[in-house]
C-alpha positions as protocol buffer text, in pm:
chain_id: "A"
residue {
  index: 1
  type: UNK
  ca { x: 0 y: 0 z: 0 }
}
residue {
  index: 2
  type: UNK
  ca { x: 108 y: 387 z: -69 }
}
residue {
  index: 3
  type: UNK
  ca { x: -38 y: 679 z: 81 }
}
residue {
  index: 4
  type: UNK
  ca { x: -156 y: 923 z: -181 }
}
residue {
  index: 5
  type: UNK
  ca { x: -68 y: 1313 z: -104 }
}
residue {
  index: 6
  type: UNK
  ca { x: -426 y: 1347 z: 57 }
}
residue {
  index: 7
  type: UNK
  ca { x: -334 y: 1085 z: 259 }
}
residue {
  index: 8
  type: UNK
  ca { x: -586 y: 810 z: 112 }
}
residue {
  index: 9
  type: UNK
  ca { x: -394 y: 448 z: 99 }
}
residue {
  index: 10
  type: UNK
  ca { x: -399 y: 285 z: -261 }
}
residue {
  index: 11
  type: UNK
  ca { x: -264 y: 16 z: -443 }
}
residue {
  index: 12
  type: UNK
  ca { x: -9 y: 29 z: -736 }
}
residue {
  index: 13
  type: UNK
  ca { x: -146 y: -231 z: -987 }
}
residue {
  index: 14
  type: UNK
  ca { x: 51 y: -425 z: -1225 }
}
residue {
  index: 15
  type: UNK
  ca { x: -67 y: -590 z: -1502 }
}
residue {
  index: 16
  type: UNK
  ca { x: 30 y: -915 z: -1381 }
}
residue {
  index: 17
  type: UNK
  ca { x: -161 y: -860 z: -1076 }
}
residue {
  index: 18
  type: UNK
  ca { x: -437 y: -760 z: -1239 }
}
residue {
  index: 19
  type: UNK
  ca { x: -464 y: -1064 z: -1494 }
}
residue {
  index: 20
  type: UNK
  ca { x: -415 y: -1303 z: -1135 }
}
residue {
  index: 21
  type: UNK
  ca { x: -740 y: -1131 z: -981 }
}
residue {
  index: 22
  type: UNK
  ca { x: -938 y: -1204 z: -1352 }
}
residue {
  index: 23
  type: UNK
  ca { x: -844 y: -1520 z: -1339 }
}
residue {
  index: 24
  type: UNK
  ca { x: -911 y: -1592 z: -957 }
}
residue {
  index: 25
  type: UNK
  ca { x: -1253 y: -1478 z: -1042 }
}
residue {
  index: 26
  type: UNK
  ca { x: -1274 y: -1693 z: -1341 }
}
residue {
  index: 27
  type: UNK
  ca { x: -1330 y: -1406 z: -1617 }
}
residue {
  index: 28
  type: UNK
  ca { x: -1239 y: -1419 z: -1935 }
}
residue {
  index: 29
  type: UNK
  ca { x: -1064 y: -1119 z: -2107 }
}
residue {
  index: 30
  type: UNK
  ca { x: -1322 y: -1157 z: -2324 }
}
residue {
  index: 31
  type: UNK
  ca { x: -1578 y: -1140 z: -2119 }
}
residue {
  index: 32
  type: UNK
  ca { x: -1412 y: -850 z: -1877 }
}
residue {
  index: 33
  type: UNK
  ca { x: -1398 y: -618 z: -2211 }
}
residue {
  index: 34
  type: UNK
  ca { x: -1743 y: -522 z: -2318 }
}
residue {
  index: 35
  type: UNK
  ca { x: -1810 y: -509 z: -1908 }
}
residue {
  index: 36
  type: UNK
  ca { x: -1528 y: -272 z: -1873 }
}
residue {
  index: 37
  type: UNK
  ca { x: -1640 y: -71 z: -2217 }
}
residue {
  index: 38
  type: UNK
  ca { x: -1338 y: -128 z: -2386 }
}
residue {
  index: 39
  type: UNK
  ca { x: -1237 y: -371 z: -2650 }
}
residue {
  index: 40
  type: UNK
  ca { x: -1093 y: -744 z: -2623 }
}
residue {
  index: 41
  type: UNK
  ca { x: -778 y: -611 z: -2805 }
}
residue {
  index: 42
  type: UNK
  ca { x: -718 y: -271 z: -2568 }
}
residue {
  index: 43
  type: UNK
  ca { x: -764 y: -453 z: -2251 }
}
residue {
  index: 44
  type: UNK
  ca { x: -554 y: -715 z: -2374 }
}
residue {
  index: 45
  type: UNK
  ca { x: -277 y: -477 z: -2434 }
}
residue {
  index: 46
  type: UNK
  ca { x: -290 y: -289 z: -2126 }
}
residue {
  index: 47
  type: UNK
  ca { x: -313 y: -642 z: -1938 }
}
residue {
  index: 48
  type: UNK
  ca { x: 27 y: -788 z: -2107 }
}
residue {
  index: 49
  type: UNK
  ca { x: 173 y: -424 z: -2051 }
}
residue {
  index: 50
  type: UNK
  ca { x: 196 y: -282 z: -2407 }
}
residue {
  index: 51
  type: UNK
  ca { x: -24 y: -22 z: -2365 }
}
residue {
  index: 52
  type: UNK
  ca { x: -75 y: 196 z: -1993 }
}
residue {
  index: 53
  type: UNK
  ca { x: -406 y: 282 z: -1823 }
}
residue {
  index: 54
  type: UNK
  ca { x: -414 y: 279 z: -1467 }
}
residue {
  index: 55
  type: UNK
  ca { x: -785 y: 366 z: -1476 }
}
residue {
  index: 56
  type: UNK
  ca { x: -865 y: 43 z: -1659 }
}
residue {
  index: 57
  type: UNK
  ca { x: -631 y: -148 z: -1481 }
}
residue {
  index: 58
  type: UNK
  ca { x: -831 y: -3 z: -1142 }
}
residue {
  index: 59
  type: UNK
  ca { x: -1148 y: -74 z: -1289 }
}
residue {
  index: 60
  type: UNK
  ca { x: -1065 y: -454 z: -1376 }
}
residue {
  index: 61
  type: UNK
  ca { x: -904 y: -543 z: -1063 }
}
residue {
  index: 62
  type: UNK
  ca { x: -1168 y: -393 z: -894 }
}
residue {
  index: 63
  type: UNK
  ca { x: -1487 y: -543 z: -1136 }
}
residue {
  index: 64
  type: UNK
  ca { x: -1230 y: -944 z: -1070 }
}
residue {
  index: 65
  type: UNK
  ca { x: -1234 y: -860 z: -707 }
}
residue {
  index: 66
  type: UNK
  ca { x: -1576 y: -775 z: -682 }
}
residue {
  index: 67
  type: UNK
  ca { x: -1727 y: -1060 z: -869 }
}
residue {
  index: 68
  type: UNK
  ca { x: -1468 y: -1315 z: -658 }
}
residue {
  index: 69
  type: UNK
  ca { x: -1662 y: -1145 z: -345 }
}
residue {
  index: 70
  type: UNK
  ca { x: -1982 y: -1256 z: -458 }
}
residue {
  index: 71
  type: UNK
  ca { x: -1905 y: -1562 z: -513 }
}
């Protein structure tokens, strides 16, 4: 964890990290894409680190770790 200058805590998120969680929670890239509003091909980029987006990798680790919670 890192504190953020307001003070908040947050989590640096790697793509590696990120693919773990997706795969924990049993979600396709395929799937995660249209749910996330991007396409197969971007997120699949951004997950093998070719392309950088810290938003989307927030909002797939968070959309893997929400979907392992309800399960």
């Amino acid at each position: 964890m890192t504190r953020h200058s307001n003070g908040h805590k947050y989590q640096i998120l790697t793509p590696s990290k990120v693919k773990t969680a997706l795969r924990k929670a049993g979600i396709p890239q395929l799937q995660a894409a249209p749910l996330l509003g991007v396409t197969f091909e971007h997120l699949n980029r951004v997950l093998n680190g070719h392309r950088e987006s810290q938003s989307l990798l927030r909002r797939t680790f968070d959309l893997a770790t929400r979907e392992t919670s309800n399960a």
